[in-house]
C-alpha atoms as a printed R data frame, in Angstrom:
    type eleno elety resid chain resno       x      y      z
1   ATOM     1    CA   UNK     A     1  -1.430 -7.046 -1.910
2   ATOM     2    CA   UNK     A     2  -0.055 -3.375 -1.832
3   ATOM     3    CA   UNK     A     3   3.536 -2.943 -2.785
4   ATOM     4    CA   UNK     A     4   4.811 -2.506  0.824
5   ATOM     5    CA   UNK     A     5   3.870 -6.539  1.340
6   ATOM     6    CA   UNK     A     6   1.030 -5.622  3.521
7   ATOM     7    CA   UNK     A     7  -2.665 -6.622  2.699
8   ATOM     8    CA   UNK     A     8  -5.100 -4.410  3.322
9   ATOM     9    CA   UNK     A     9  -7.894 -4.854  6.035
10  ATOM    10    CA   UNK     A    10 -11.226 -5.771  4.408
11  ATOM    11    CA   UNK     A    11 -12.811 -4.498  7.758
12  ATOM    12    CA   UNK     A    12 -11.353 -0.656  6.827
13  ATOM    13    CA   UNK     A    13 -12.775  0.527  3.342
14  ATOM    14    CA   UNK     A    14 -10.251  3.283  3.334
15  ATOM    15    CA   UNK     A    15  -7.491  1.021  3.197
16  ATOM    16    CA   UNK     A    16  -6.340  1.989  7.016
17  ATOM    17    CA   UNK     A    17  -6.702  5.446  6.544
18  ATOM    18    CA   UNK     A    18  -8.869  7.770  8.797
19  ATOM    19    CA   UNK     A    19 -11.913  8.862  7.317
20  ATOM    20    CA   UNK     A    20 -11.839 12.496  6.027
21  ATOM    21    CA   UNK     A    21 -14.699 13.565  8.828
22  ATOM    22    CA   UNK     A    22 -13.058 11.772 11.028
23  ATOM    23    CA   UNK     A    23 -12.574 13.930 14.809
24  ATOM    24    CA   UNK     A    24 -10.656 12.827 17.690
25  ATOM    25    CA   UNK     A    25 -12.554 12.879 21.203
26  ATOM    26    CA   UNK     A    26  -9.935 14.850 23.002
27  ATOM    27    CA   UNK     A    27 -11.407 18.183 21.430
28  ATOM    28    CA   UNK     A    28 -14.955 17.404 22.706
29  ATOM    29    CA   UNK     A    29 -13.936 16.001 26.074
30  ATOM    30    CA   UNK     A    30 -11.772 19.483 26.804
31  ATOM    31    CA   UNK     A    31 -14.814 21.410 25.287
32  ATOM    32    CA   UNK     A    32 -16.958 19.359 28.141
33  ATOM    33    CA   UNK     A    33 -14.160 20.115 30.815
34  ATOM    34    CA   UNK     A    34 -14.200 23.777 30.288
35  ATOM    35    CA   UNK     A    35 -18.252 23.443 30.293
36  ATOM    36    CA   UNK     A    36 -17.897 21.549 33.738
37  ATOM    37    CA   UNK     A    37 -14.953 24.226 34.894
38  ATOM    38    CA   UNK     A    38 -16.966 27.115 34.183
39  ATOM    39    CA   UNK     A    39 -20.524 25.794 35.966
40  ATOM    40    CA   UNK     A    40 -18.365 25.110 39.143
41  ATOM    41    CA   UNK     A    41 -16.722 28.051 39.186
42  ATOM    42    CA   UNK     A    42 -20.242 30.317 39.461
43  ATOM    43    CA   UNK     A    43 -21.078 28.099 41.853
44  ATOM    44    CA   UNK     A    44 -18.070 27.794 43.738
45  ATOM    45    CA   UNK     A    45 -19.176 31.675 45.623
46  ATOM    46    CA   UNK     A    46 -22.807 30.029 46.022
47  ATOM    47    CA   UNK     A    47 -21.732 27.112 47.738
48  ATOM    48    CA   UNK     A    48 -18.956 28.639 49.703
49  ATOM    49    CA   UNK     A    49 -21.624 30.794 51.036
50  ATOM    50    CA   UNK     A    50 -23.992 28.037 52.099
51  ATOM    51    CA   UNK     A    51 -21.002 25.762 53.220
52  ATOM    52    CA   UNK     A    52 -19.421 28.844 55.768
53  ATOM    53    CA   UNK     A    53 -23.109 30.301 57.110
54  ATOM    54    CA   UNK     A    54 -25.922 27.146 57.103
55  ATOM    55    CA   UNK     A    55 -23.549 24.139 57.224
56  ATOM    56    CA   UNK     A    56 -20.527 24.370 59.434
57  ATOM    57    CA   UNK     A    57 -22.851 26.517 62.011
58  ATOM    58    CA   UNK     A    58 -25.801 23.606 61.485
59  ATOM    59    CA   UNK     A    59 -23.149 21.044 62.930
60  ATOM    60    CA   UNK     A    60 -22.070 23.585 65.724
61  ATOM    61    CA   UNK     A    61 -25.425 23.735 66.782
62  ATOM    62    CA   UNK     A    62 -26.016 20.409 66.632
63  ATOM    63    CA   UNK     A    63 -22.866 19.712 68.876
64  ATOM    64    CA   UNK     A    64 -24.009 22.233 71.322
65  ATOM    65    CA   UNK     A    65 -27.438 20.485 71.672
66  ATOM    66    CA   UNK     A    66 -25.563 17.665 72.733
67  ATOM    67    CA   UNK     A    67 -23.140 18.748 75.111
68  ATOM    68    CA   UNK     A    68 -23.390 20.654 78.584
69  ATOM    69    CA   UNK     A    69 -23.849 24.195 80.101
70  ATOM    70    CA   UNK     A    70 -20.126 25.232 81.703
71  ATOM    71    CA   UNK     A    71 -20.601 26.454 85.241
72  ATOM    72    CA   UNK     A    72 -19.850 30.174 84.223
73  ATOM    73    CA   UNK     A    73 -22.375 29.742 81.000
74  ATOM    74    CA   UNK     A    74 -21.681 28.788 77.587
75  ATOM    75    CA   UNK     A    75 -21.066 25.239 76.622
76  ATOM    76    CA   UNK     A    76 -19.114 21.975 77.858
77  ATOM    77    CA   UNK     A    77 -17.658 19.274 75.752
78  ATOM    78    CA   UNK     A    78 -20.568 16.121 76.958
79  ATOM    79    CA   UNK     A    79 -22.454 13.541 74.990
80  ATOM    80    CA   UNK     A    80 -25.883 13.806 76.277
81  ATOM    81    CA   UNK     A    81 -29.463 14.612 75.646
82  ATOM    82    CA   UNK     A    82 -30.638 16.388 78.873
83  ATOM    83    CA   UNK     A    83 -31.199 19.346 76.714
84  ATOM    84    CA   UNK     A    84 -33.514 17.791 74.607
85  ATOM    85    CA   UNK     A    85 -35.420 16.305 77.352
86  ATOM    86    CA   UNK     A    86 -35.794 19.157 79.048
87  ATOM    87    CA   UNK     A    87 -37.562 20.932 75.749
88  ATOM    88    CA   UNK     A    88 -41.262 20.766 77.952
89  ATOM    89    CA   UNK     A    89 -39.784 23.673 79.957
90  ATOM    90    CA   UNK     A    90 -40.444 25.591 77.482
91  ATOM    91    CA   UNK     A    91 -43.770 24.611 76.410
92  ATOM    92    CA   UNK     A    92 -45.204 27.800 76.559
93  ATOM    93    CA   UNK     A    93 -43.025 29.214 73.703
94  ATOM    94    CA   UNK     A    94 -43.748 26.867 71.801
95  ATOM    95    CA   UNK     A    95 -47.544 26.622 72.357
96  ATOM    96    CA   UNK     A    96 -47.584 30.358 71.341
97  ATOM    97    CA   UNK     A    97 -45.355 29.674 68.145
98  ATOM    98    CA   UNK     A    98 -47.230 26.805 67.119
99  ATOM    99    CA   UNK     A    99 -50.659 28.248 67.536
100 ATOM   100    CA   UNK     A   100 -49.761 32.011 66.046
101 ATOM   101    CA   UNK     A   101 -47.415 31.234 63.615
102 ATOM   102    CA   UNK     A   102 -50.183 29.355 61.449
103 ATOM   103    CA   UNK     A   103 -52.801 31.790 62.443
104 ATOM   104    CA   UNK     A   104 -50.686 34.424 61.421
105 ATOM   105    CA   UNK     A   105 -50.079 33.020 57.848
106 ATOM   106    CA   UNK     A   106 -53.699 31.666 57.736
107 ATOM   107    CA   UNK     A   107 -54.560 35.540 58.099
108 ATOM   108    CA   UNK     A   108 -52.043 36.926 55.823
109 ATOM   109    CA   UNK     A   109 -53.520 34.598 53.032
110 ATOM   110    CA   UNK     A   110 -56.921 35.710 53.773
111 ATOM   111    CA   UNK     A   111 -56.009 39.268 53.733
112 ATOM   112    CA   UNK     A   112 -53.432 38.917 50.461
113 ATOM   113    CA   UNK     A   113 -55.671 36.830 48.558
114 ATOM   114    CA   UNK     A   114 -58.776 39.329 47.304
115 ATOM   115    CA   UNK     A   115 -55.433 41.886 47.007
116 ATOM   116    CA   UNK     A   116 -53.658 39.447 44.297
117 ATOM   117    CA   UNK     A   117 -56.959 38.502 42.735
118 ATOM   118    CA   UNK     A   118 -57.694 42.205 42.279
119 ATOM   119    CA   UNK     A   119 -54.502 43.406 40.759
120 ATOM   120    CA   UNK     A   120 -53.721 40.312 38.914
121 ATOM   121    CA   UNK     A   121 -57.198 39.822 37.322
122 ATOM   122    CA   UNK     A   122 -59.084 43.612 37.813
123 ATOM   123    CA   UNK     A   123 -56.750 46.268 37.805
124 ATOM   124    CA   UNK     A   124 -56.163 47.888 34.833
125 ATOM   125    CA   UNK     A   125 -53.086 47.259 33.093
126 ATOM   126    CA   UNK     A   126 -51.683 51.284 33.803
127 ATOM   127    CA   UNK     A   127 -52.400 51.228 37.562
128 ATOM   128    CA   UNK     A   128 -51.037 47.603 38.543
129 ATOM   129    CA   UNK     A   129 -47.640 48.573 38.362
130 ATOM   130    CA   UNK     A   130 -48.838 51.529 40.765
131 ATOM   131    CA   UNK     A   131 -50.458 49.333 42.975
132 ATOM   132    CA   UNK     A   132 -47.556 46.880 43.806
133 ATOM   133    CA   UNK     A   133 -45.101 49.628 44.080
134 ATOM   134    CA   UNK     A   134 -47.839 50.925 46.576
135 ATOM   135    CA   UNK     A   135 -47.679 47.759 48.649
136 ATOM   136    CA   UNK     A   136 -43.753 47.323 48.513
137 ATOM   137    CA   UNK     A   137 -42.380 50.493 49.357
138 ATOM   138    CA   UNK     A   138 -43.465 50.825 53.123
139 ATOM   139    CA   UNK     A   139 -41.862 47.927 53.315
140 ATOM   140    CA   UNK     A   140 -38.470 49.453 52.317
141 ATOM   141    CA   UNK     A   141 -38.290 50.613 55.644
142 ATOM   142    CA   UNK     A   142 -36.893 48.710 58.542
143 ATOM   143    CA   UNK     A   143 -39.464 46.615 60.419
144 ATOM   144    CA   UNK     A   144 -37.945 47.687 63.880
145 ATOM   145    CA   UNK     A   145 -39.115 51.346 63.002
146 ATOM   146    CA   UNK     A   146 -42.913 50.053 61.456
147 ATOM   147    CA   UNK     A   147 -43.349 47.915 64.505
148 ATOM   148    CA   UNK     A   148 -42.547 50.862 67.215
149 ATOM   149    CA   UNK     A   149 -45.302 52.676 64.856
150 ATOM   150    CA   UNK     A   150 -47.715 50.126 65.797
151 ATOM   151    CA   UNK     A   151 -46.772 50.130 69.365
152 ATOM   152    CA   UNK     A   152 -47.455 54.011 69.261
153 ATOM   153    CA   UNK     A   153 -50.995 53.231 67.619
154 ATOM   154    CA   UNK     A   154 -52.092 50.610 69.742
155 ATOM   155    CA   UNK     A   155 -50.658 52.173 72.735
156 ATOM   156    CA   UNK     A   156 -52.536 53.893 75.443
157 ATOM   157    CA   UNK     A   157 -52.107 57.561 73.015
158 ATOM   158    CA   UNK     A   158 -53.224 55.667 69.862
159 ATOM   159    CA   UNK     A   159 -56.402 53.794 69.289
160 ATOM   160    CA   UNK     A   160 -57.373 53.814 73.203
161 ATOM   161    CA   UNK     A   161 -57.217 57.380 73.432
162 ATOM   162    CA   UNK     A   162 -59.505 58.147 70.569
163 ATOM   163    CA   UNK     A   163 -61.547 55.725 72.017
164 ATOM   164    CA   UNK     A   164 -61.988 56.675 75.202
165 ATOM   165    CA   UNK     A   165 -63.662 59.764 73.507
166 ATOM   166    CA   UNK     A   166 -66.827 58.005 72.479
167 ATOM   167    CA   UNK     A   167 -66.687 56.379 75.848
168 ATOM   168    CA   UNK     A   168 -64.995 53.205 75.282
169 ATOM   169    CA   UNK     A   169 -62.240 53.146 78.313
170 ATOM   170    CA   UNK     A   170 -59.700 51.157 79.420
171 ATOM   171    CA   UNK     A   171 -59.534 48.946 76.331
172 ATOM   172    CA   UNK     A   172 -56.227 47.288 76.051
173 ATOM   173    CA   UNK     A   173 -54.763 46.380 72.753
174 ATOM   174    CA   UNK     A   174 -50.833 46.933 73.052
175 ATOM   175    CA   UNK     A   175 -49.139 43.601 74.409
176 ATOM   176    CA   UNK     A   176 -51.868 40.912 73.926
177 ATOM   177    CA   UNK     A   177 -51.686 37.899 71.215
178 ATOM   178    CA   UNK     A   178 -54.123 40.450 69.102
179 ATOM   179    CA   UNK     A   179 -51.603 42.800 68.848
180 ATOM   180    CA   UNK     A   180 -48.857 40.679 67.688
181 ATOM   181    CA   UNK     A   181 -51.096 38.973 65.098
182 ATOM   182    CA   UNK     A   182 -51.950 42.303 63.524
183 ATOM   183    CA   UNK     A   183 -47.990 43.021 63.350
184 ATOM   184    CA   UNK     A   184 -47.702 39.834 61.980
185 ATOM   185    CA   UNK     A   185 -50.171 40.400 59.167
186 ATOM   186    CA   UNK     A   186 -48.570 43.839 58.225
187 ATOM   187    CA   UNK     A   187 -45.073 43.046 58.184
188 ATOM   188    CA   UNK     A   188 -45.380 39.591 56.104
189 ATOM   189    CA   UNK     A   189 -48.497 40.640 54.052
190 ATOM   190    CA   UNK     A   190 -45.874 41.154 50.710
191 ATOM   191    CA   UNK     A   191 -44.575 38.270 51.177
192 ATOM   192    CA   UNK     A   192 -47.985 36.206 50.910
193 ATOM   193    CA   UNK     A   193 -49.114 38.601 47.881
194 ATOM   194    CA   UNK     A   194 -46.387 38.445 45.814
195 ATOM   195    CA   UNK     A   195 -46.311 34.423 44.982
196 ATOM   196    CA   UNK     A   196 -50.392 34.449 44.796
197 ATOM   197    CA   UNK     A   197 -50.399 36.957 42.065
198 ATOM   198    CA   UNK     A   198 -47.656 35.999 40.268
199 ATOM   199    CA   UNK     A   199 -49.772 32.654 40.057
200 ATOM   200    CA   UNK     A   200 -53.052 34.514 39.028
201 ATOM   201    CA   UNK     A   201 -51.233 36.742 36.590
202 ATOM   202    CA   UNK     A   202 -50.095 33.647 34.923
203 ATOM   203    CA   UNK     A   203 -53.776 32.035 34.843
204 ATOM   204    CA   UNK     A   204 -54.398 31.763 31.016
205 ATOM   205    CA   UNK     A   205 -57.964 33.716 30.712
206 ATOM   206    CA   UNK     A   206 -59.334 31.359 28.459
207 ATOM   207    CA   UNK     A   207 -60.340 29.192 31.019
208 ATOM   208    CA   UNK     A   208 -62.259 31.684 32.411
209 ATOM   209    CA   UNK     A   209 -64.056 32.612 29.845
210 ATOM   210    CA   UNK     A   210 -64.593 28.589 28.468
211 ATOM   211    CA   UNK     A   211 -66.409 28.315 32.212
212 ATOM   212    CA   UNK     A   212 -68.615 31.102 31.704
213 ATOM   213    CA   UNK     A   213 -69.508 30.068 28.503
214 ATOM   214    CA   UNK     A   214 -70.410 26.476 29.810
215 ATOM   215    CA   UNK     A   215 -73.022 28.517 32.571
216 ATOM   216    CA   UNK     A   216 -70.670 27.879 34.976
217 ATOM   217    CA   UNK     A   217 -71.455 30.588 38.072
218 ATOM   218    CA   UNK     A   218 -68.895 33.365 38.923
219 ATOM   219    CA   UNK     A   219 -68.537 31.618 42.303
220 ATOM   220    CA   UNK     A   220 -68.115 27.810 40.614
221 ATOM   221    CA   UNK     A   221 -65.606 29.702 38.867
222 ATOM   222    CA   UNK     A   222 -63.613 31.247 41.195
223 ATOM   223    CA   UNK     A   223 -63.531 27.561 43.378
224 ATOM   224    CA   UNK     A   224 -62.831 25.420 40.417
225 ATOM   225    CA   UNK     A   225 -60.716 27.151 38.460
226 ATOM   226    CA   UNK     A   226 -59.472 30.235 39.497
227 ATOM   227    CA   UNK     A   227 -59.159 29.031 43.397
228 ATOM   228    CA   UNK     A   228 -57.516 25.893 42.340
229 ATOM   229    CA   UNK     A   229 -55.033 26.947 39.721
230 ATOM   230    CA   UNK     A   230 -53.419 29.492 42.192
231 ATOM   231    CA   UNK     A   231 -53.450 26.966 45.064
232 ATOM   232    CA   UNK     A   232 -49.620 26.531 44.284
233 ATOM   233    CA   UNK     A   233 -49.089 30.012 44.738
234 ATOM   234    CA   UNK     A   234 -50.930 30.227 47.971
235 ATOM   235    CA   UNK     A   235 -48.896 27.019 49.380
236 ATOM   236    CA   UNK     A   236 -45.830 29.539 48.220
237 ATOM   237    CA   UNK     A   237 -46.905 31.798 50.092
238 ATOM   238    CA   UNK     A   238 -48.089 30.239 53.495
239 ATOM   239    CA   UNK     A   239 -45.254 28.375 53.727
240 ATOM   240    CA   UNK     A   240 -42.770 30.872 53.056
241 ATOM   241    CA   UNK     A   241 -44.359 33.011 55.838
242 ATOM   242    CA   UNK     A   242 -45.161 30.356 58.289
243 ATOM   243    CA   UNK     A   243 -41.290 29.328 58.185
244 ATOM   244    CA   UNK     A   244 -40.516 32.570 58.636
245 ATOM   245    CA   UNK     A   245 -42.516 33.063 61.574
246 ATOM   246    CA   UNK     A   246 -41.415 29.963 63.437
247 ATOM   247    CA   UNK     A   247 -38.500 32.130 64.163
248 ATOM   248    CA   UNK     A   248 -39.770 35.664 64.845
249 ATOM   249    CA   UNK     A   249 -38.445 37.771 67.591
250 ATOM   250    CA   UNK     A   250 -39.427 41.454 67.116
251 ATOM   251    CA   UNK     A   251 -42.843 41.562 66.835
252 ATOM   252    CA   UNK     A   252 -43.750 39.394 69.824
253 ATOM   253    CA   UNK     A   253 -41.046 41.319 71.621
254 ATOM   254    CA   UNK     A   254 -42.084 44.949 71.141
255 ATOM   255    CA   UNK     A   255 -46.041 43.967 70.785
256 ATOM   256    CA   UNK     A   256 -46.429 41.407 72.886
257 ATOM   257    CA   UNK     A   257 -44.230 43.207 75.871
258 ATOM   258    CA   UNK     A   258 -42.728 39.933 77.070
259 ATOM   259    CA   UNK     A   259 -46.229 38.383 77.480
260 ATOM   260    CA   UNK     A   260 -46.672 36.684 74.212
261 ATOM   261    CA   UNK     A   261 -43.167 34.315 73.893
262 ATOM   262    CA   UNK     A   262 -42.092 32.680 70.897
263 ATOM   263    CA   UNK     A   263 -39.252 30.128 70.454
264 ATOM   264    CA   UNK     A   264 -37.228 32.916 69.080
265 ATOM   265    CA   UNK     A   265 -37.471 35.086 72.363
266 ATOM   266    CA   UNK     A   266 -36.619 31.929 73.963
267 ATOM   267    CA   UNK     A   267 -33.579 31.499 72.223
268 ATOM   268    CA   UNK     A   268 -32.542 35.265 72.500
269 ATOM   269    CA   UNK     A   269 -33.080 34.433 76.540
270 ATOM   270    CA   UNK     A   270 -30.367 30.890 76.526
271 ATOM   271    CA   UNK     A   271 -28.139 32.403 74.533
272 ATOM   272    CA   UNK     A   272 -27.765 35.901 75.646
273 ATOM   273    CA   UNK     A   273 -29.177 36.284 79.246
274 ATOM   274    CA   UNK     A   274 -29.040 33.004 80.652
275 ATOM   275    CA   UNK     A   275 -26.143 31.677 78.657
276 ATOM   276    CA   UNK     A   276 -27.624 28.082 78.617
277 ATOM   277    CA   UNK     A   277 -25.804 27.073 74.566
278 ATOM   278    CA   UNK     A   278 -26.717 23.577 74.913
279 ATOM   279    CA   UNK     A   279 -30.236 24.028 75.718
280 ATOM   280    CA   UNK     A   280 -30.566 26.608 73.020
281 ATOM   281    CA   UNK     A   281 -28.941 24.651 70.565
282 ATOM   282    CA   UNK     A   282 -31.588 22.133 71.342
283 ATOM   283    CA   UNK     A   283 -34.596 24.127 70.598
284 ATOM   284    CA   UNK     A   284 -32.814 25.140 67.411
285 ATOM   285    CA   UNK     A   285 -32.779 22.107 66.122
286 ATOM   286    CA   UNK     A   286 -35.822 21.628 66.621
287 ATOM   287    CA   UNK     A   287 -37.284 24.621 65.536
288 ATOM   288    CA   UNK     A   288 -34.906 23.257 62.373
289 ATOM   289    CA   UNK     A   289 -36.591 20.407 61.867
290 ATOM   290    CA   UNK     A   290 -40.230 21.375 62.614
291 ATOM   291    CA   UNK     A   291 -39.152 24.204 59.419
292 ATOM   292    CA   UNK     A   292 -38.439 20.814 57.446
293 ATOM   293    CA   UNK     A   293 -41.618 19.171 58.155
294 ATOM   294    CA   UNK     A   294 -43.421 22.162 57.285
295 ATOM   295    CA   UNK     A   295 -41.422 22.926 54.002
296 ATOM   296    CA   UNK     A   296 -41.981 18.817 52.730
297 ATOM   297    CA   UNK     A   297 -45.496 18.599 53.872
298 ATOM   298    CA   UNK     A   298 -46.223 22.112 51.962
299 ATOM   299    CA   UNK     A   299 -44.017 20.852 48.587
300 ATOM   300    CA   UNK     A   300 -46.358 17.409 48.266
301 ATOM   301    CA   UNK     A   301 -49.581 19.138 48.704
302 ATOM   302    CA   UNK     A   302 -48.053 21.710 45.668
303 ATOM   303    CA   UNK     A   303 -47.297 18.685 44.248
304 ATOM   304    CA   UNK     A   304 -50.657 16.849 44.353
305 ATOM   305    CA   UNK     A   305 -52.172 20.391 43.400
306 ATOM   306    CA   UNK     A   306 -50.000 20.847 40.097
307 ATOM   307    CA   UNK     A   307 -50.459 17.104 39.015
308 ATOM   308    CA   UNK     A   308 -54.221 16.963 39.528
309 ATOM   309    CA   UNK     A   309 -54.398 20.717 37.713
310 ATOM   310    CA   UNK     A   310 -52.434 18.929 34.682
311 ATOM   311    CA   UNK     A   311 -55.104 16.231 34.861
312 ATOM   312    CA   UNK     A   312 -57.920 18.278 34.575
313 ATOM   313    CA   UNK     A   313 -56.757 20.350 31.612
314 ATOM   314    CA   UNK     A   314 -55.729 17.093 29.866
């Protein structure tokens, strides 16, 4: 017994004293606050962003699809889903965006593919850097001016007119679904070259080489491993640019001449000209959620691509 009267705790070896190591777990849980303080506050400008201009105007839209057109245009408070039902008067739009949106991105892969393979596995090291600045810096420009240069070329005193020299006449190319696919392919072609060679400029050589040495052909080579290593880059890619054309407006505009309509000249049309909100907010949405479908269908074939590539090498 101690001499205050008290006996000491057999359970504390120190007698009831704190151990000399001994830290309290304020210091780490304001330590963990400011950690948690910090991380929100760089995202707070990111999120704030997202919140003001994809969020709160998703749920407008989504109200508009729902209500009515006012008699002078615009929209009327309703709950209804005429609009939606009415979406096959405007099949044609979305025939055209459903059939050359994929074709588009099917031929910007097929065009950007030999491109990243070349300067991602046969360039030489002091001319690759040339070569991408090569096939990023037209792009700098503003696609409104490089499209009215391909109206000007395929136009009746570009390509037709030299033509008609060696006798080929009245050949047509401006405002026809060939002439939009060829703007397509020139003003998304970065865009499908970029995420392909950064996937090819990762591909460890090695495995290359091991083929080779097994008497595997340059062609069995290329389709099992260099093909199917950079297939996540190439789902990147085609995705990115097939999202990105569900929504296109210029090009079919000023190549197509009003012949070749996509769902985004449709929606210029409700929500501008004919001032029909509702029924525009309709075909957002789903123009939304067909850009969904695409983006998940796109991220599990990645997925399936990755996991059986991790397979293989095991």
């Amino acid at each position: 017994m101690s001499e205050t009267g008290h006996k000491p705790d057999p359970d504390n070896a120190t007698g009831g004293q704190m151990p000399a190591d001994f830290q309290p777990a304020f210091p780490m849980r304001r330590s963990l606050f400011r950690k948690n303080l910090v991380t929100a506050l760089l995202l707070a400008p990111a999120a704030l962003w997202l919140v003001v201009f994809l969020v709160l105007p998703f749920v407008a839209i989504a109200i508009f699809s729902v209500g009515e057109r006012a008699p002078e245009g615009g929209y009327q408070a309703a709950l209804t889903f005429a609009q939606y039902a009415n979406l096959p008067a405007r099949a044609t739009a979305f025939w055209n965006t459903m059939v050359l949106a994929p074709v588009g991105a099917l031929a910007c892969l097929l065009v950007a593919y030999p491109v990243a393979y070349y300067l991602a596995l046969r360039a030489p090291d002091r001319w690759r850097l040339i070569l991408l600045a090569l096939i990023v810096i037209p792009f700098w420009t503003s696609l409104l001016m490089r499209t009215y240069a391909w109206m000007y070329i395929l136009g009746g005193r570009g390509i037709p007119a030299l033509l008609a020299y060696v006798g080929i006449e009245d050949l047509r190319l401006i405002n026809t679904p060939g002439a939009v696919l060829l703007g397509i392919v020139y003003g998304y072609l970065p865009l499908m070259i970029l995420p392909i060679y950064v996937s090819l400029e990762r591909l460890d050589r090695r495995l290359l080489e091991a083929s080779a040495d097994l008497g595997a052909t340059p062609l069995s080579t290329f389709l099992g491993v260099t093909l199917r290593l950079s297939l996540p880059g190439v789902m990147t890619g085609f995705s990115l640019v097939m999202i990105l054309l569900l929504g296109e407006y210029l090009i079919p505009t000023l190549l197509g001449g009003g012949k070749v309509f996509f769902i985004g000249n449709a929606l210029v049309d409700l929500f501008l000209q004919s001032r029909n909100w509702p029924f525009g907010s309709a075909i957002a949405i789903t123009l939304v959620l067909v850009s969904v479908v695409v983006l998940i269908v796109a991220n599990r074939i990645s997925t399936r691509l990755s996991g059986a590539r991790r397979v293989d090498l095991i």
